[in-house]
Each structure stands twice: as C-alpha cells, then as structure tokens.
C-alpha positions as CSV (number, residue, x, y, z in Angstrom):
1,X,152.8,28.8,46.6
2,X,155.7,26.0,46.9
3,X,158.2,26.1,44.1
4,X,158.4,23.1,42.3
5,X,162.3,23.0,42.8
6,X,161.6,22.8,46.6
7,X,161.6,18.8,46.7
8,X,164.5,18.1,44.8
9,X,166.8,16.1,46.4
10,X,171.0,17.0,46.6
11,X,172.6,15.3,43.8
12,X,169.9,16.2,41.2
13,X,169.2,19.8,42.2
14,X,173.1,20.5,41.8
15,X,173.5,18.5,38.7
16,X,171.0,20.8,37.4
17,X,172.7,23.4,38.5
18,X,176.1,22.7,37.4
19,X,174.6,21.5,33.6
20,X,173.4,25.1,33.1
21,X,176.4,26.6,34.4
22,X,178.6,24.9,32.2
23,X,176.3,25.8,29.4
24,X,176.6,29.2,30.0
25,X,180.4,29.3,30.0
26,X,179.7,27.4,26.9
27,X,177.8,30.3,25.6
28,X,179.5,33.0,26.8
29,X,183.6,31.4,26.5
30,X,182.7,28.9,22.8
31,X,179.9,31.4,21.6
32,X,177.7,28.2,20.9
33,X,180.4,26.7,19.2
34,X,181.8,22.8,18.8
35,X,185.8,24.2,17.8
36,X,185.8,26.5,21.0
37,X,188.6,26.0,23.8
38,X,186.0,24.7,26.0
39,X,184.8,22.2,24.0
40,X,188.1,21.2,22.9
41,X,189.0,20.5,26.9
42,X,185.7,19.6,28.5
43,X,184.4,17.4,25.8
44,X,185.3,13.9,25.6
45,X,187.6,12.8,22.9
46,X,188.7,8.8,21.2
47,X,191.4,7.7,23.3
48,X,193.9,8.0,21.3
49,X,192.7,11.5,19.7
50,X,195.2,14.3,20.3
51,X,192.6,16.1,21.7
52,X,191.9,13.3,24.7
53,X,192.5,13.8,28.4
54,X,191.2,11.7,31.3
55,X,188.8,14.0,32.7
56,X,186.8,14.4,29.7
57,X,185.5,10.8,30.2
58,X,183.6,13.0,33.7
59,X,183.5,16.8,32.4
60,X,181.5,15.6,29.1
61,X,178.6,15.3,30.8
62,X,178.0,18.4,31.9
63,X,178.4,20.1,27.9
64,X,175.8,20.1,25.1
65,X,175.8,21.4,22.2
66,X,172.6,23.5,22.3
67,X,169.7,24.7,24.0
68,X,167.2,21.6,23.3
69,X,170.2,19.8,23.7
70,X,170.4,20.4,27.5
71,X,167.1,21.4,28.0
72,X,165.7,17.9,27.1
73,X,168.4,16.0,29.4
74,X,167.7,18.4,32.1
75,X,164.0,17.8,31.9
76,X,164.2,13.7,31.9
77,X,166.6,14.5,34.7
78,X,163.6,16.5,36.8
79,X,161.6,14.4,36.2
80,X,162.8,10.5,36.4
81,X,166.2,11.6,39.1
82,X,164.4,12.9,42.1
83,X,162.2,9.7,42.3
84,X,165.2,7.5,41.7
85,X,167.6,9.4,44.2
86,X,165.3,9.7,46.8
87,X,164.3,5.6,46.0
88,X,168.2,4.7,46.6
89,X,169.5,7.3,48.3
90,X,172.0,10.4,47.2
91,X,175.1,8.7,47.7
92,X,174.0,5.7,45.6
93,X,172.1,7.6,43.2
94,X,175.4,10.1,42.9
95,X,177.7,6.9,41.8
96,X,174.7,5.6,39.6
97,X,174.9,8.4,37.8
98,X,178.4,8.8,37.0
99,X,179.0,5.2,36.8
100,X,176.2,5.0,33.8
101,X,178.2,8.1,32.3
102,X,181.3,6.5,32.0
103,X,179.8,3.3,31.1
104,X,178.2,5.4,27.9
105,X,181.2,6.9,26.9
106,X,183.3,3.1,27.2
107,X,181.1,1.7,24.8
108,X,181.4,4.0,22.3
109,X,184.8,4.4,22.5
110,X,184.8,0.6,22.3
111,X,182.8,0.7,18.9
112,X,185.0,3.6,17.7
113,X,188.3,1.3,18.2
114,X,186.5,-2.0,16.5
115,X,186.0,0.8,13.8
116,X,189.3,2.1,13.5
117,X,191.2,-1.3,13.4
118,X,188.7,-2.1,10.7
119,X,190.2,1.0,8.8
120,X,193.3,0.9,9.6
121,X,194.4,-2.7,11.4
122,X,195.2,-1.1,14.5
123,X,193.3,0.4,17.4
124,X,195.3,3.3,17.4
125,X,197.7,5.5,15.0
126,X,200.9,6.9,15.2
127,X,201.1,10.4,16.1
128,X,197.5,11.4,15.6
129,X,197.1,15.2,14.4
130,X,194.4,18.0,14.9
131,X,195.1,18.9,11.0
132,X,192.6,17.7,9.0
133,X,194.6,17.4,5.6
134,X,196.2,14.7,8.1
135,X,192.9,12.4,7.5
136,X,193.0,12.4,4.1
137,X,195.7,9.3,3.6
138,X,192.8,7.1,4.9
139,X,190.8,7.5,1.4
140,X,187.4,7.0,1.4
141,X,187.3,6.6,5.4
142,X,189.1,9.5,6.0
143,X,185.7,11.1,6.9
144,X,185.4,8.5,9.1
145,X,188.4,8.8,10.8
146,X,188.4,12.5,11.1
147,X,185.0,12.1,12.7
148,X,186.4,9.5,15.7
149,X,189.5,11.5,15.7
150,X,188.3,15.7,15.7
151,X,184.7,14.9,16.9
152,X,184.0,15.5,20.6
153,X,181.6,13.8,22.5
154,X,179.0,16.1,24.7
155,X,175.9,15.8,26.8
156,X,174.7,14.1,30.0
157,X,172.0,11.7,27.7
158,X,174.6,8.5,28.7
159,X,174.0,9.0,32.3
160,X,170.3,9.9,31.7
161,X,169.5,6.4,30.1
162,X,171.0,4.8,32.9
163,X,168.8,6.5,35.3
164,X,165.5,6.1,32.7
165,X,166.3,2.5,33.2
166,X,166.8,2.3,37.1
167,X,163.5,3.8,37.5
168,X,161.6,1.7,35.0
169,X,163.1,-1.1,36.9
170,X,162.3,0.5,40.6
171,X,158.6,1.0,39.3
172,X,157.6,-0.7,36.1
173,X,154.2,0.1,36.1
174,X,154.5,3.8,36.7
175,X,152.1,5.2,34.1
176,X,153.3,8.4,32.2
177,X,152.6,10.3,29.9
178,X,153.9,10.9,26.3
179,X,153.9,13.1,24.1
180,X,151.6,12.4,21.1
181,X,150.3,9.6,23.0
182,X,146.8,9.9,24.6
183,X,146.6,7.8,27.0
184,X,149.5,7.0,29.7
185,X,151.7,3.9,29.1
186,X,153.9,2.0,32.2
187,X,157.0,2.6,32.3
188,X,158.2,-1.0,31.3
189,X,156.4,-0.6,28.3
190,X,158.2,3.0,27.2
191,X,162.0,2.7,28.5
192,X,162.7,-0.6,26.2
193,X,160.4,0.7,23.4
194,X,163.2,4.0,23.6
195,X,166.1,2.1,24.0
196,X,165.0,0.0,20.7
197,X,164.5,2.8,19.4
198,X,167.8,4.2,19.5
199,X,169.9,0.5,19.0
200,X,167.5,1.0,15.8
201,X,168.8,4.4,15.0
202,X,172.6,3.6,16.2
203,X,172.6,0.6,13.2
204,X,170.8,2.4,10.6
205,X,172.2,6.1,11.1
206,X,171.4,8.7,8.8
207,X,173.7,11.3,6.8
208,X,173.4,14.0,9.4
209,X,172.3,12.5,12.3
210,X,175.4,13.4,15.0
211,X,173.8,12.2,18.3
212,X,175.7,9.0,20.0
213,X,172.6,6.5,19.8
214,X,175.7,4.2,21.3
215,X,176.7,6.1,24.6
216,X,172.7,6.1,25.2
217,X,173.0,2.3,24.8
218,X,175.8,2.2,26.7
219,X,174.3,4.3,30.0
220,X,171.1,2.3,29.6
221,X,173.3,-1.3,29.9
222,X,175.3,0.0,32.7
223,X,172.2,1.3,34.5
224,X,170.7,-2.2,34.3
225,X,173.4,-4.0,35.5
226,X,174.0,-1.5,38.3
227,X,170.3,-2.2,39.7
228,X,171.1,-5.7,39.0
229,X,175.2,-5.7,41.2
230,X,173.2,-3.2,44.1
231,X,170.5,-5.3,44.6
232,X,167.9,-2.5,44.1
233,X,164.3,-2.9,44.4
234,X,161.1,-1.2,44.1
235,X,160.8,0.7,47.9
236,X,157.6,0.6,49.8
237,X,156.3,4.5,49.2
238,X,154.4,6.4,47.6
239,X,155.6,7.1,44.3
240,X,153.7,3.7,42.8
C-alpha cells in the first residue's frame, strides 16, 4: 500500500518535517516550557522587547507551544499545502508561505505599538528590561505591557491562514468537510466564515485566551493580496 506521505510535494513535506523537529528540541531542550532558552531565541518578540532579534520574525514559525498546538497547523498544512504548492508551484508556494508569515507577525507587531503608544505615548521605551518588577511603573497596564514586552510569539498558524486563503481563492467551490458539520460546505463559504471568526475573537478576547487571533488576520490579508500581486488562478486539473 502507498503511504499517504508519498505525494507530498518539496516545500510542504520538509516544513513538516522541520515543525516537528523543532518541537522536539522544544521538548527535549524547554521541557515543554514558554521561559526555556529556546523559546527565549526562536520565538518572536515586540520590536523593541529586550528579548527581540531579527530572525525570530522567520524561526517563530517553526515553535508551538504544545502538542495540539502543532498538530492542528501541521494537519491544515497536509491538507490545504500540497494542493496549493503543486497549484503554483514550490518556489512560489515556498515565498507564499513565508511571505504570509511575516505578514502575520507585522501586523501584530503593528497593533502591539498602536497599543503601547496608547499606554505610554511612545512606540517604544527606554531601556526595556526582562525583570518583571520593571512593568509595574505602568499601573494598571502594566499587565499589558509585560505581556507585549516578555510574551513570545509561536506557531506557524500566520502562514497557515495565508495558504487557507490562497486555496479558497485557487478553488472556491472545493467542498470539505467539517467537523460537526454533516454535510460538506465550499471552500468560499468556510475560509471567510473562519477568518470572521477569529477578527471576532481578536476584538472581543477573553481572560485567558493567549492565541494571536491578529497574526491569523494578518497571514490571511497577506495571503489574499499575494494571489491578488501574482496573478494566481484556479489551474485546469484535477483537484476541482
């Protein structure tokens, strides 16, 4: 019998494969922890955090911060990137991808300043520390500001909602099926109603509730404006 990873194309079958490894270093270096040194490097940081460096804005998307955690990016990535990359092509479909990554992690950097200079009338503080006693001068917001400033950013969902995106535009009426849902829907019925979904949860977010509802915005915007610049459209194949 074929293996079911035998079709994947390049870029996804090595994404896959470098997602897990990182999460096993993640497991094996952080011990499943947020505050380990891998995190504290490979995660992405606010700009002006002390714990920022440029790469982060790439090596972010290959942490999460638990097993569901990757397992449910990696499965969207099975399942929507292979029809995608082999749609566009690897080399496009590699700079789709990364380009919707970093486009995730600019807008919510982007709302994280706007939320800053609200607190504080900058977009940026002096000499930013990794203490958080330092946090506390900010009053009420200094839970806030701790967050933006100490609270790394992981998870290749940005990147994901680009590619969710490119394929509901590449074939709209693709039916699939949904959990709890009976009956398939197209796809240009269940991409939006998820993205609404989470501009919904981004503006009304719960005590508790630490996923970045804006990065998956943010991927999802870049991803429609990249099948927009390329001039992509829905190849004659098989797939529809």
């Amino acid at each position: 019998m074929q293996s079911p990873f035998a079709n994947i194309p390049p870029v996804v079958k090595n994404l896959l494969i470098i997602n897990i490894i990182f999460f096993l270093a993640f497991l094996l270096i952080d011990h499943g922890s947020s505050l380990g040194p891998l995190s504290n490097y490979l995660a992405v940081y606010y700009f002006n955090s002390p714990r920022f460096y440029p790469w982060q804005v790439v090596t972010y998307m290959f942490m999460h911060g638990g097993f569901l955690h990757i397992f449910f990016n990696m499965f969207v990535l099975f399942q929507f990137g292979p029809i995608v990359e082999y749609s566009i092509g690897s080399k496009k479909f590699f700079n789709f991808y990364f380009i919707c990554g970093i486009g995730a992690v600019a807008l919510q950097m982007a709302v994280q300043a706007f939320e800053v200079h609200a607190i504080t009338g900058g977009f940026t503080i002096p000499n930013p520390s990794t203490d958080p006693n330092f946090y506390l001068q900010y009053g009420d917001q200094a839970q806030k500001m701790y967050d933006i400033y100490l609270g790394g950013m992981v998870g290749a969902s940005g990147a994901i909602s680009g590619i969710m995106v490119g394929f509901a535009m590449l074939y709209p009426n693709m039916e699939l099926m949904i959990m709890f849902i009976p009956v398939p829907v197209k796809a240009k019925y269940i991409i939006p109603g998820y993205l609404l979904l989470e501009v919904y949860l981004s503006v009304h977010q719960s005590t508790g509730d630490n996923v970045a509802h804006l990065a998956h915005i943010g991927g999802a915007l870049v991803g429609f404006l990249m099948v927009k610049a390329m001039g992509l459209q829905k190849p004659n194949n098989n797939f529809y």
